[in-house]
ROMIPA-834772 format. One record per atom (N, C-alpha, C): x, y, z. Coordinates in pm, whole numbers, plus 50000, padded with zeros to 5 digits. Layout:
<nulums>
XYZ;...
</nulums>
This chain:
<nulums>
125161075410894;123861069010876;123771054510922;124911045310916;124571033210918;124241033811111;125031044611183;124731043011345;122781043311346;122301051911269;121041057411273;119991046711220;120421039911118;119891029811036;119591017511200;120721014311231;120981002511348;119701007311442;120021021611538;119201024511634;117371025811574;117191027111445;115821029611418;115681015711386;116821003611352;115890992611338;115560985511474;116200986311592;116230980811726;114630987611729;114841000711746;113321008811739;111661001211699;112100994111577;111260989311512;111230978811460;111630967811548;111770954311528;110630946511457;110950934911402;109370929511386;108880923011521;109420920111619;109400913711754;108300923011824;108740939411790;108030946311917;106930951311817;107140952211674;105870953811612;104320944511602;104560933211614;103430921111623;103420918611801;103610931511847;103070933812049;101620941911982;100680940612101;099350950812086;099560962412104;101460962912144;101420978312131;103130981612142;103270995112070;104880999612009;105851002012150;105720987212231;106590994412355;107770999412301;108541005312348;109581006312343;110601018312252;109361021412178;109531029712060;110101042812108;111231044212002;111811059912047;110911070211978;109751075412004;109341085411887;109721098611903;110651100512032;111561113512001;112331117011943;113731102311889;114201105511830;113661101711665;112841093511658;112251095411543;111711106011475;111181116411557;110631127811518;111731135911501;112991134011563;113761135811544;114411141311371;114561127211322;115131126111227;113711130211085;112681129411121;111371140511049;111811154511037;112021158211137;112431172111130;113601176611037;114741167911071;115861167710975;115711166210834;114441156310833;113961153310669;115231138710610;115611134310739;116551120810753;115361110410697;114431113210683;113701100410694;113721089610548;113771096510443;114151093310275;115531082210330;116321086210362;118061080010373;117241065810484;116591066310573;116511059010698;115971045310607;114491052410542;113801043310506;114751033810369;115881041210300;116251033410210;117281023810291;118011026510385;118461019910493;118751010210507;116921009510527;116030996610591;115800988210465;115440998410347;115640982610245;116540981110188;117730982010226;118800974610147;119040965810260;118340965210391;118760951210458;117660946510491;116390946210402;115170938310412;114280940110459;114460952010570;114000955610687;112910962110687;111870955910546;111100961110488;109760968210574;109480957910738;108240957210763;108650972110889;110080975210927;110550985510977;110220998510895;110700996810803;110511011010670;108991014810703;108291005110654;106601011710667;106331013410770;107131013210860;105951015711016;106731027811085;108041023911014;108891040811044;107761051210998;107471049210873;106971060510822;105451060210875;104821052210899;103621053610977;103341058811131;104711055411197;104941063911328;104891078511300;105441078911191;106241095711162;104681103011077;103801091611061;102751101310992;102791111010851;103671104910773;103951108910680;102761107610523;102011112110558;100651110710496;101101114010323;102221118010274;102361116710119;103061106510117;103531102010147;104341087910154;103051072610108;103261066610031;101961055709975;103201043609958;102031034309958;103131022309947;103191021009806;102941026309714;103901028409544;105081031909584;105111042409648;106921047009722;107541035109744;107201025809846;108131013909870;108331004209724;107321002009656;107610995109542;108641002609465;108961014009384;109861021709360;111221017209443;111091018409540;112621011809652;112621001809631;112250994709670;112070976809659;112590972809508;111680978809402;111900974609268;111660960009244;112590945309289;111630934809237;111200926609397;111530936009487;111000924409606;110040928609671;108790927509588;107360924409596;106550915109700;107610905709669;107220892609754;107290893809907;108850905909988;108660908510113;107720920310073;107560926710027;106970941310060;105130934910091;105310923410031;103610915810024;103450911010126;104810905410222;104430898510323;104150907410437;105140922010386;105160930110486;103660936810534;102820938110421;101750941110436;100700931610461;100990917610436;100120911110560;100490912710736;101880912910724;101810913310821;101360925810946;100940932310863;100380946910855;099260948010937;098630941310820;096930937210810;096720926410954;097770918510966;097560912811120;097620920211218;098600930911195;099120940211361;098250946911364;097510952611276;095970964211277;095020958611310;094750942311273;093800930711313;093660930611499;094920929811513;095120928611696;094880939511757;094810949611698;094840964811775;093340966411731;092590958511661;090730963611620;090870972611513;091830979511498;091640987011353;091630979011217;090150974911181;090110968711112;089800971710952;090110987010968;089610994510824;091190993310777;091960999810864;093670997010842;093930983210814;093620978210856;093820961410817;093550958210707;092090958710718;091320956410554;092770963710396;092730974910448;093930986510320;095250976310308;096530970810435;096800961010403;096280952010364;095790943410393;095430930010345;094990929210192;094100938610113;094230941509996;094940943909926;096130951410016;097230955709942;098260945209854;098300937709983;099080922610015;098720917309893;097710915309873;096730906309793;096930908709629;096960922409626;097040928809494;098500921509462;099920926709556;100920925409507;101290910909491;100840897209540;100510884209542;100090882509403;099160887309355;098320887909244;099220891809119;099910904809135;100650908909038;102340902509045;102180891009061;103520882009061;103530869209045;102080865909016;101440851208992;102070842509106;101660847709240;101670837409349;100620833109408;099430831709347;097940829909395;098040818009432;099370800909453;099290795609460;100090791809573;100630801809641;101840799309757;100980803309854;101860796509970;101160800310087;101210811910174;101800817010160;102130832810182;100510838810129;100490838610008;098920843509931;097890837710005;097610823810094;096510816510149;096480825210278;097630825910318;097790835610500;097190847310440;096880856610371;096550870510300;095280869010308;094210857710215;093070855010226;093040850110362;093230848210438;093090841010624;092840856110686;093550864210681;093330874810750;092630883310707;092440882910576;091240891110524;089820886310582;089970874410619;088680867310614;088060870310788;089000872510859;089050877010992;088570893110987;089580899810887;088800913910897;087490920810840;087330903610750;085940912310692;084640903910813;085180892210856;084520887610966;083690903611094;085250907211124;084960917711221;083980929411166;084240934811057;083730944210947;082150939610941;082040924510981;080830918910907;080540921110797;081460924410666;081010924910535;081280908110485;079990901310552;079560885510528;079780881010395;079320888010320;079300883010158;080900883710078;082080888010175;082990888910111;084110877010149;083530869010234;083990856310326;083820847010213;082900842210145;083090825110127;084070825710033;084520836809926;085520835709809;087250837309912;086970844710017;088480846210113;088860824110124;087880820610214;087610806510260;087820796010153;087270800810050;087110788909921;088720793609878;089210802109888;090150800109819;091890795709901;091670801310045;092660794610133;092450780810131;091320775610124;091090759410139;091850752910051;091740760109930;092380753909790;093440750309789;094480764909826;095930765809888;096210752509948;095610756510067;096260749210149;096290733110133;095250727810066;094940714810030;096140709909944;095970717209852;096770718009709;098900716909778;099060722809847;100200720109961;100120709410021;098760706810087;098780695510193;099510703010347;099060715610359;099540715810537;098710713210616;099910709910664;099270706710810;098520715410910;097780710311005;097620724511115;098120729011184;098190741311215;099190749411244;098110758511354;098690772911371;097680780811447;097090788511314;097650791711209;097170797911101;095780789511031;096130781110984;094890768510958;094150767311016;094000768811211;093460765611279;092550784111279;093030794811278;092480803311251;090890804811126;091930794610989;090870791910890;089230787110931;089610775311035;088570769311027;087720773811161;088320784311255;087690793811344;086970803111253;087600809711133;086680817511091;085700809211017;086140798210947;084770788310839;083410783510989;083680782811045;083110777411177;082340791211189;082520799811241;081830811311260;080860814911132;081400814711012;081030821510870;079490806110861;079950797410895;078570785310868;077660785311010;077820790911108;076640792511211;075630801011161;076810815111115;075720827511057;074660816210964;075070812210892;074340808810777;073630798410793;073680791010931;073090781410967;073010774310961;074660767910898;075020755610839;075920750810959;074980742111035;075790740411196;077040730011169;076260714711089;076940705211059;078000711310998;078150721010905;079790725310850;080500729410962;079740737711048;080620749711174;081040741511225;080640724211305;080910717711392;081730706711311;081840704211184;082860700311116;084300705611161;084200716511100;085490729211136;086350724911284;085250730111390;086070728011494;086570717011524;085850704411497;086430689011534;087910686611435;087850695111328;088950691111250;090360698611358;089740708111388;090920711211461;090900707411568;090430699411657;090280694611784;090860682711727;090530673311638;091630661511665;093010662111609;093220669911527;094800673111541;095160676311626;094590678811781;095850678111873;096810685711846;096650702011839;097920709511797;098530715911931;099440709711975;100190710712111;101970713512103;101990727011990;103250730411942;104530733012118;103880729512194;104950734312356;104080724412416;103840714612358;103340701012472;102090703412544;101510716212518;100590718812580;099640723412502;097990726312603;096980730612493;097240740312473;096910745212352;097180755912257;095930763512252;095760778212238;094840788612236;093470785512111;094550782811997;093590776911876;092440763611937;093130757512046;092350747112021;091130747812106;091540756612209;090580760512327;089600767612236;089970779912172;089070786912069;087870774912015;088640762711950;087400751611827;087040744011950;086970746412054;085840740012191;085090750212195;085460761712217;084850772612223;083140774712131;083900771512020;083420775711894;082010760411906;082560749111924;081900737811887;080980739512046;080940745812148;080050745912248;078950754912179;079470766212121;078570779412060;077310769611952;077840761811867;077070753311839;076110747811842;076620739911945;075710731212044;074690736212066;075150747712118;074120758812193;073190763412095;073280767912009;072360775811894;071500765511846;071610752711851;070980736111816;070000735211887;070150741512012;070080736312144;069910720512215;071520713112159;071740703412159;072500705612311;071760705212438;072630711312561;073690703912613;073020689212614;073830675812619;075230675712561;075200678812448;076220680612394;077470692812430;077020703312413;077280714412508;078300711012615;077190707112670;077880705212838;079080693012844;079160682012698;080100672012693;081220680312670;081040690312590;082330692112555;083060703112639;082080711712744;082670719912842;083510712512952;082570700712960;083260689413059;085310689413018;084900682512925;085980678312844;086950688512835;086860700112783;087770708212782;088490714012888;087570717112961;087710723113118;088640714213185;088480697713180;089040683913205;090930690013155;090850688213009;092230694712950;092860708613012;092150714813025;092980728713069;093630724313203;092690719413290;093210716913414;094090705513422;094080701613328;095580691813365;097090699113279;096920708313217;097690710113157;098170728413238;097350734313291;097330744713332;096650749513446;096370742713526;095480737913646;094120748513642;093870747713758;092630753513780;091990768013750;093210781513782;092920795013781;093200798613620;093400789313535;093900794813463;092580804213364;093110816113272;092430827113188;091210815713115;092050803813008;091280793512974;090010788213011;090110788313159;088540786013163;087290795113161;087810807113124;086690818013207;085570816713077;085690811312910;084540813312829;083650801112861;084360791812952;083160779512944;082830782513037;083530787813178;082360792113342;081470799213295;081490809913199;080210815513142;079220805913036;079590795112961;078400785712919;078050776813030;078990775613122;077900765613258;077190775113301;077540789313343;076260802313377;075330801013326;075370800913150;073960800213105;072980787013124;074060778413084;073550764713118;072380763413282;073250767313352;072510770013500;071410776813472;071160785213397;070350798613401;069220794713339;069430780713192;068230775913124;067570766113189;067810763013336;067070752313365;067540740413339;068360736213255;068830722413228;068730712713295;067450708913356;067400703513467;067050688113451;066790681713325;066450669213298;068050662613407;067500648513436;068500641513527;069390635413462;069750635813320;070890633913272;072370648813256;071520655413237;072180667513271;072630670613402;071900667713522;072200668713684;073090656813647;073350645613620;074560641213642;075620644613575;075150649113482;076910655613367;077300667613494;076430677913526;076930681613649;077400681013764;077040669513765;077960660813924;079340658013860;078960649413801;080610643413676;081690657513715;080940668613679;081880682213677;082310686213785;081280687013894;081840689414067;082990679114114;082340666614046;083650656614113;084780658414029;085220660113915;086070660013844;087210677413927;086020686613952;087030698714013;087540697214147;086620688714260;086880684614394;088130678414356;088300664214250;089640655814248;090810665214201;090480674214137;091750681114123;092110692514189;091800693014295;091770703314370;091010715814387;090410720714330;089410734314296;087900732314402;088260728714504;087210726714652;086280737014607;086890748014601;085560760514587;084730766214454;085570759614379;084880761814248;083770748814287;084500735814283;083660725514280;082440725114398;082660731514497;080820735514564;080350749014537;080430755414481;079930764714364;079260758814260;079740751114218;078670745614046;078020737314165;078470727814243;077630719014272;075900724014332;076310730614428;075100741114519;074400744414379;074860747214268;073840750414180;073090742614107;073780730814131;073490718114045;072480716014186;072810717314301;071450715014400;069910723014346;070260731814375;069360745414342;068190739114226;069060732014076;068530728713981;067720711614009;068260704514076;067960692214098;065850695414170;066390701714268;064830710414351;063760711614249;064600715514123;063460718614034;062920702813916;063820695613934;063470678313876;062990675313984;061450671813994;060930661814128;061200650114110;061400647014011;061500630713985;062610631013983;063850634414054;065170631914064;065130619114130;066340609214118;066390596214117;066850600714301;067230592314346;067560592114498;069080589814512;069300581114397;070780576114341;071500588714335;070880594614263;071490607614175;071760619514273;070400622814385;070750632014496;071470625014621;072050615714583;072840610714656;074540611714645;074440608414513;075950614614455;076220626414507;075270636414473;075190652214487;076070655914601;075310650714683;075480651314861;076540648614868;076990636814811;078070630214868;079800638714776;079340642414690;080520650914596;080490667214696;079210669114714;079590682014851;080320679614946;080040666714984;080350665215123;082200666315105;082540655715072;083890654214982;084810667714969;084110678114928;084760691514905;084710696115012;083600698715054;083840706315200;084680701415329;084520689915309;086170683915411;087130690115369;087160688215218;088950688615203;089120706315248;087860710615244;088280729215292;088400730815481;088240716015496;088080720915613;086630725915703;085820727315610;084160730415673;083210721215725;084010716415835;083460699215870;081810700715916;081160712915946;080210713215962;079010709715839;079570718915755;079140717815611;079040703415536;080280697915588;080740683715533;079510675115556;079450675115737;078320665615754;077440668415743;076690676815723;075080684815656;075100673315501;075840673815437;075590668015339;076140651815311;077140647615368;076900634215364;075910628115467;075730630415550;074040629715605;072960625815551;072700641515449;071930638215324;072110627215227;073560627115213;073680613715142;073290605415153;073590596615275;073070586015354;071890582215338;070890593415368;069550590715383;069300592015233;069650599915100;069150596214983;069300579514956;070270574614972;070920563514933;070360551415043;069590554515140;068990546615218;067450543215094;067320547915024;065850550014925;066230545014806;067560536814805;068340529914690;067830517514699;067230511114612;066900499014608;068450487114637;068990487014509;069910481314492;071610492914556;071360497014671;072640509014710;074280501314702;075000510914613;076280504714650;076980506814811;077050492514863;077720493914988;078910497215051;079750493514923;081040506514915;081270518614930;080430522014862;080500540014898;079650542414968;078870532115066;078330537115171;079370537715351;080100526615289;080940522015401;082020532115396;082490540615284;083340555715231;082750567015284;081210567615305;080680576915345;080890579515556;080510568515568;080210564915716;082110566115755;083130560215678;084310565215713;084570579415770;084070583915651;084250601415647;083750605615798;082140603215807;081830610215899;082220606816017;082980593316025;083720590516167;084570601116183;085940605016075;086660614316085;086150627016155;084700632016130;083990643016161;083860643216311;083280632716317;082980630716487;084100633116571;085260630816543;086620631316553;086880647116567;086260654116515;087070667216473;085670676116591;084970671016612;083570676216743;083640676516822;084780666716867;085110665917028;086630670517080;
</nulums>
């Protein structure tokens, strides 16, 4: 047994169990040892070396539908405390896979056995309410959230932790749970708390934190505070790309709030310049084609402000122009510092610097014609 014990715990690591999915899993020879009726000996095995969160998922591979987690308490006898964690951690792996009715059965479970050991005050018990609060989020059973929330807050206060990605989860779900309800100032509380901790556990931005930009743009948006919005897409987008450059997965929820953004018209001329700000900020870091992509749209939108400043469609021009050199589209290039020129000829007070930057450029051009 102990060869069998070894190979079913490799089987069922906690490593490959918290994956979105059981690579690796032998379920032949697991079915294996079902058939034999090995499975009683396997699972006690596993708890005499702790291997508590293996035991239950042995037996959940194997489908052993009389098997209840009273059975493991019976084995276990006084270690409640892993068998509690085991079933949060349960309630998370069913969380990641969307089965959130399975989740919900852990996470209660968890909760109960927390409860019946007077640990309502450890943090182990606050992570239990965290993920409950996620699955009843998904569930949308709304009314069962503020007692999950009110009472991790307590925890965790009452400790004093710090933020973490778990904490930072808390206040993703308190953030979400106060939009529903229309309590923006709390939702946009939430995310800033986790935006200035700066949680950069590998020196870099972290998923949690991209999420409370995420979350604090959604905000904005529902306010329809756009200005704001668009500061903090700036901003974030700004972070990813220095930390993870340009292609990265990270940016794809804010290219869809500049979509909408584009799509509402946002066309007042403080907004056309937060959009320039953005073309130039992707041209300097390299992203040529992203950055005349927003820009052309930021054209598109300017067409629709008549009273655009001359200053302002001058920048425009001149942040096109800029990109399309560096791609090489010298035709393109001078179409629009051209335009520049002549906006910025309608400048009262024109800076002559970046006119004498402009007229550089297009010497280079002339250069490249003949």
């Amino acid at each position: 047994m102990p060869g069998v014990y070894k190979l079913v715990s490799a089987c069922l690591s906690e490593e490959a169990v918290l994956r979105p999915t059981f690579e690796g899993l032998r379920m032949d020879f697991l079915k294996e040892l079902k058939k034999d009726k090995e499975y009683i000996n396997v699972i006690k095995q596993l708890a005499g070396s702790n291997k508590v969160l293996c035991a239950v998922l042995y037996v959940e591979k194997l489908g052993l539908d009389g098997f209840r987690i009273s059975d493991y308490e019976e084995i276990y006898g006084r270690s409640k405390v892993k068998l509690g964690n085991t079933c949060r951690k349960l309630a998370e792996f069913y969380t990641s896979l969307g089965n959130y009715q399975k989740a919900k059965e852990y996470g209660n479970k968890a909760l109960q056995l927390c409860e019946s050991i007077n640990e309502e005050g450890h943090y182990y018990t606050a992570q239990v309410y965290n993920i409950l609060a996620t699955i009843y989020t998904n569930l949308q059973e709304h009314h069962k959230l503020p007692y999950c929330l009110r009472m991790y807050k307590k925890i965790i206060k009452a400790i004093d932790k710090k933020l973490d990605a778990d904490v930072a989860l808390f206040y993703h779900n308190a953030a979400l749970y106060h939009m529903r309800e229309g309590d923006f100032d709390e939702a946009i509380a939430c995310c800033e708390a986790v935006i200035r901790a700066e949680y950069r556990p590998q020196g870099k931005l972290h998923i949690v934190t991209v999420n409370a930009y995420s979350d604090l743009v959604q905000a904005f948006l529902m306010v329809g505070n756009l200005r704001g919005a668009l500061e903090v897409i700036c901003e974030i987008k700004e972070l990813i790309r220095e930390d993870y450059g340009g292609d990265h997965d990270f940016h794809a929820p804010f290219d869809e709030f500049l979509k909408y953004l584009h799509s509402k018209n946002a066309a007042s001329e403080d907004h056309i310049k937060r959009f320039i700000n953005l073309g130039k900020q992707l041209h300097e870091s390299g992203n040529n084609e992203e950055s005349i992509i927003h820009l052309l749209k930021t054209l598109d939108l300017s067409k629709e402000q008549h009273n655009i400043s001359s200053k302002l469609l001058g920048e425009l021009h001149h942040n096109l122009g800029i990109a399309y050199h560096k791609l090489a589209k010298f035709k393109e290039a001078k179409y629009h510092l051209d335009n520049s020129l002549a906006a910025f000829s309608e400048v009262q007070n024109p800076d002559d610097k970046k006119i004498e930057t402009i007229n550089a450029l297009l010497l280079t051009l002339h250069k490249h014609d003949k």
